[in-house]
N, C-alpha and C positions, 0 to 999 in steps of 0.2 A: 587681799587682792581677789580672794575667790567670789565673796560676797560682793564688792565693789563694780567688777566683772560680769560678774552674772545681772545683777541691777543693770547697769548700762547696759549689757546687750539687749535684755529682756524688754525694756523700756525702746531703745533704737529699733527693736523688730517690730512691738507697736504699733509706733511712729510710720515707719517706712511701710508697714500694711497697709497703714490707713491712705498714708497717698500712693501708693500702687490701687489700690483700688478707686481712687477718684482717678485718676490720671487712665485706666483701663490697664495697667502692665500686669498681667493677668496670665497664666496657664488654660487653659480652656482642654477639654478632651480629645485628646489624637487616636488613634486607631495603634500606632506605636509605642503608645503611655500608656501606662497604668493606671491613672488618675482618669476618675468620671467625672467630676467637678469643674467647676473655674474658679484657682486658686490663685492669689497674691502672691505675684511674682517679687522681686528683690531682696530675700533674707538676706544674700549674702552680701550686702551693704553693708545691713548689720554688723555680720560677723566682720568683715574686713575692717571698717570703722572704729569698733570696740578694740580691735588688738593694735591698727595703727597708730591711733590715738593714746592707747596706754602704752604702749613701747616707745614713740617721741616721749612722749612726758616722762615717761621713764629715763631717758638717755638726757633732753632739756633737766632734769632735777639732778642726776649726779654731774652730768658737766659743770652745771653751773650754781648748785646750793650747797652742793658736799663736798669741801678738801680731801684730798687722799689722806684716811688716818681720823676724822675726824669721826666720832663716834657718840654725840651726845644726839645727832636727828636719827641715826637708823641702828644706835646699838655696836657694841663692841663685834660682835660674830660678821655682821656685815660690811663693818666698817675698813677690816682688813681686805673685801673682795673690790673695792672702789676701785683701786688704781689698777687691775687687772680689768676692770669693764671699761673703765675709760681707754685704755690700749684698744678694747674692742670695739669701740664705736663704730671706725668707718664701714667694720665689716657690719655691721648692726645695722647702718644705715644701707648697702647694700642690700641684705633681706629686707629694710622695708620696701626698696625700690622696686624687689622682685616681688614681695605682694602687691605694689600695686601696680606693678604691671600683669600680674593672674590676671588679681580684678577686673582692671582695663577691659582684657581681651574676653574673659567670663560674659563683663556685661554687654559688650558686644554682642558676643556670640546669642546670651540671652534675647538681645533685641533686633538682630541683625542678620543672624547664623551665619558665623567667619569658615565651617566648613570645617573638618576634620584634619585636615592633614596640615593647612595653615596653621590650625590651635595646636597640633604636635608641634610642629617644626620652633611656634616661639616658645612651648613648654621647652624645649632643649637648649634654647638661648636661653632662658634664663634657668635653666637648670645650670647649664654649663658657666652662667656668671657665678651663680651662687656658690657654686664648686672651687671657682679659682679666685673670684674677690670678696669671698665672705668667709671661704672656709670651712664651706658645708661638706668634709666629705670624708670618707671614710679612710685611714692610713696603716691599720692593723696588719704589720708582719710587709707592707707592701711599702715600698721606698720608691720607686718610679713615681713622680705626682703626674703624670701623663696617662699612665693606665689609675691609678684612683681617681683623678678627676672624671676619666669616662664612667668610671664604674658608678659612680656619686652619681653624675648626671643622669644614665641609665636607672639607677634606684629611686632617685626622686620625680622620673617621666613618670615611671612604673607605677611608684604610689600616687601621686594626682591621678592615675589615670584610672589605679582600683579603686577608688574613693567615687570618683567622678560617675564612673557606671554603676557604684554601690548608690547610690543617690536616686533611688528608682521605686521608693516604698518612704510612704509617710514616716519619718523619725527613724532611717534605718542608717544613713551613712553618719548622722551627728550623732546617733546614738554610739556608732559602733569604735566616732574616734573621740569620744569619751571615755570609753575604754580601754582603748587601745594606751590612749596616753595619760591614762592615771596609771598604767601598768609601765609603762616609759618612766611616769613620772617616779615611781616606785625604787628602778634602776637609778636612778638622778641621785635621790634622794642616800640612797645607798651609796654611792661612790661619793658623796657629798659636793654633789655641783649645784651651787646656788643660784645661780642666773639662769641656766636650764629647767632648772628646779620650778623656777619664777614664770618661766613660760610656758612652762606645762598647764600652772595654777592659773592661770590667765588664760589662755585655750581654752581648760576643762570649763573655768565661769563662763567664757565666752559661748560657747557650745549649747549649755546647757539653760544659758536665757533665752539663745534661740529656738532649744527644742519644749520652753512654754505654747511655744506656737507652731510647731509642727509637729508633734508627736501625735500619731492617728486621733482622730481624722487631721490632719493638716490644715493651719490657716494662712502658711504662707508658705513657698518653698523658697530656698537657699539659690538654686539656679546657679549655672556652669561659674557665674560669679562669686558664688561661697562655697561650692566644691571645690573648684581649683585651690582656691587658696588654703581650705580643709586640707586638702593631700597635701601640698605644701608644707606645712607646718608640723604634721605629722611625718611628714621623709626628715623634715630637718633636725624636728626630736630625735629622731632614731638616729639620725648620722652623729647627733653630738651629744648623746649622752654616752658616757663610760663605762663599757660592761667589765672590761679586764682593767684588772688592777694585779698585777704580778705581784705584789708584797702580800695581797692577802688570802689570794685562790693558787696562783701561780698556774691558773686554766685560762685557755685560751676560751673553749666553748660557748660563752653567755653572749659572744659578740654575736651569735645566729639568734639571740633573744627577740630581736624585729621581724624574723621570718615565722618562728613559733607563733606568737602574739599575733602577724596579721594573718597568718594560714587561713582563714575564714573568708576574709576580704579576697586575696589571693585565689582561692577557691573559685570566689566568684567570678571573678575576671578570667578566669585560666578558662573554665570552664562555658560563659555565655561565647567569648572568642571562637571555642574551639565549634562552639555549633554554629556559632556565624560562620565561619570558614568552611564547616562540613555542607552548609545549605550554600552557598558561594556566593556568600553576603559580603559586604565591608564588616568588619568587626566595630567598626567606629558608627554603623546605624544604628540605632535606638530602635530596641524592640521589648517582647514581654515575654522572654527568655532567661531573667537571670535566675538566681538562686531565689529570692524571695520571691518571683512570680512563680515560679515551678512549685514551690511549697503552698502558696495560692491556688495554684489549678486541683493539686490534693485534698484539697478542704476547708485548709486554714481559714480564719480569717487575717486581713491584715495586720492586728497588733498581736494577733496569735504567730505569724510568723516571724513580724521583725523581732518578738520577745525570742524566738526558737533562735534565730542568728546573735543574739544576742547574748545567750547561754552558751551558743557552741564555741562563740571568741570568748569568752570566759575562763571555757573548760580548756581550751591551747594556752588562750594567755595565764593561767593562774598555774597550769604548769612551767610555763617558762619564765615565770618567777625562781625558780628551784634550781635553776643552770647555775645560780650563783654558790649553790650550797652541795650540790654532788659531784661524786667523780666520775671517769668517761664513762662508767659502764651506765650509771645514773641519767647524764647527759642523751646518753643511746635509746635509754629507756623515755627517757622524755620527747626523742625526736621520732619513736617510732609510737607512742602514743598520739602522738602532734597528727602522724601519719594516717592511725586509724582510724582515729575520729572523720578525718576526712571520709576513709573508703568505706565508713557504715554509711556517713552522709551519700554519698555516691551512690552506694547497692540501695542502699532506701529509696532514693530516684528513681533509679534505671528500676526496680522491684514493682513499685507504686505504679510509673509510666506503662510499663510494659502489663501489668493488673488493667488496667484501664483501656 
């Protein structure tokens, strides 16, 4: 699936360049953007394309070529997970609805700009669908589905929307949720969830046919079209794969595994926010404030910095791999690592800025 994935994205971004630039759907330079050039706008065609199409066909081939139990086309290990995916359909087909309703409003916004606070308000409508008719949501220790389905909803605005303003440097937000969710995928695969497992591996190909054509210099970007549905899919990874498993840690701790791993991403958005707020901006204007442009103003160049953000969710995420294998005092150690790494990244800013 990874190879098949990556093929078809790789080849659909292509595609979709080539008539984005005959048609003119095109990036051009803003005084707000980062980008000098005029780039191919609709990657996230691509990506949305690549995962709808192999998740129908995925759902079209066990509904209808595979009996529950039957095990001579997908093998005996898979064969026992049919009839627990067939139960899951309708929710299945839910998430596709709600990627394509990202999409929808992404390519909107790309060709139209729907405006900030409209694009909030339908992210929480279907965050909040995805929450209560898919399933997307987090239920750890908490038995109200009234307060998880908000907290779900809230977690998944959150991530689309650190993902969305990470998407501001050539190859830097599909770089980072490649990473993010091989590190998800890692957890999945550990608590042995095959279908989660399945869509990580689909993601990660998806992703990474699309970053043939966008990793610096970029020849086409993704656009609010394949970011939204990027954070998407990455909140939903993390809401449903399984970090506790009481028979074999009997620890609660691994469930904050998604907060460690995106501390980076998080960083970035906590942080551009809080200066748009302090200059008494919208937080939701596009400027040349985030993490990767500040490392930019320092010297870098651009594949020099997205490589730098790209190490530092490494160095969180590959610690919180280890939540599964220590105890609290271990866990403590890990969150307050998670921590510093942040506040060198910080003092090295405010250090560097204030040098300058």
């Amino acid at each position: 699936m990874l190879i098949s994935s990556f093929a078809f994205s790789a080849a659909l971004t292509a595609l979709t360049r080539k008539v984005a630039l005959q048609k003119g759907f095109v990036s051009t330079p803003r005084a707000d953007r980062h980008n000098i050039r005029t780039v191919a706008l609709g990657g996230g065609t691509a990506i949305f394309a690549t995962l709808f199409l192999f998740l129908a066909a995925g759902v079209i081939v066990v509904k209808f070529a595979i009996a529950p139990g039957e095990s001579s086309f997908i093998g005996e290990n898979l064969a026992v997970h049919v009839e627990g995916f067939i139960e899951r359909i309708p929710q299945l087909l839910v998430t596709l609805l709600c990627l394509a309703g990202l999409f929808a409003v992404g390519l909107y916004d790309d060709i139209k700009h729907l405006g900030p606070f409209r694009k909030l308000a339908i992210q929480f409508v279907v965050a909040i669908a995805a929450a209560t008719l898919a399933d997307i949501r987090l239920d750890f220790f908490i038995h109200n589905r009234v307060i998880t389905t908000a907290m779900s909803a809230v977690w998944i605005v959150l991530i689309i929307n650190a993902f969305n303003f990470l998407d501001n440097m050539d190859g830097l937000a599909g770089g980072i949720a490649v990473i993010v969710t091989s590190i998800l995928l890692a957890a999945a695969v550990m608590s042995g969830q095959v279908f989660v497992s399945a869509l990580a591996v689909l993601f990660i190909g998806t992703m990474l046919g699309f970053m043939v054509f966008n990793f610096p210099p970029a020849k086409i970007f993704m656009g609010d079209a394949g970011s939204l549905v990027m954070g998407f899919v990455v909140a939903l990874l993390s809401l449903r794969t399984t970090y506790y498993q009481e028979a074999v840690s009997g620890q609660w701790y691994p469930v904050l595994l998604p907060l460690v791993v995106m501390a980076v991403p998080l960083y970035d958005f906590a942080s551009v926010t809080f200066l748009r707020l302090m200059q008494g901006k919208s937080p939701f204007v596009g400027d040349t404030q985030h993490f990767s442009h500040r490392l930019r103003k320092l010297g870098l160049s651009d594949i020099q910095a997205v490589l730098t953000i790209y190490l530092a969710t490494l160095c969180t995420g590959f610690a919180g791999t280890f939540l599964y294998q220590v105890n609290f005092i271990g866990a403590i150690l890990i969150f307050i690592q998670t921590g510093l790494i942040l506040a060198i990244i910080a003092i090295f800013e405010i250090t560097a800025a204030n040098s300058k």
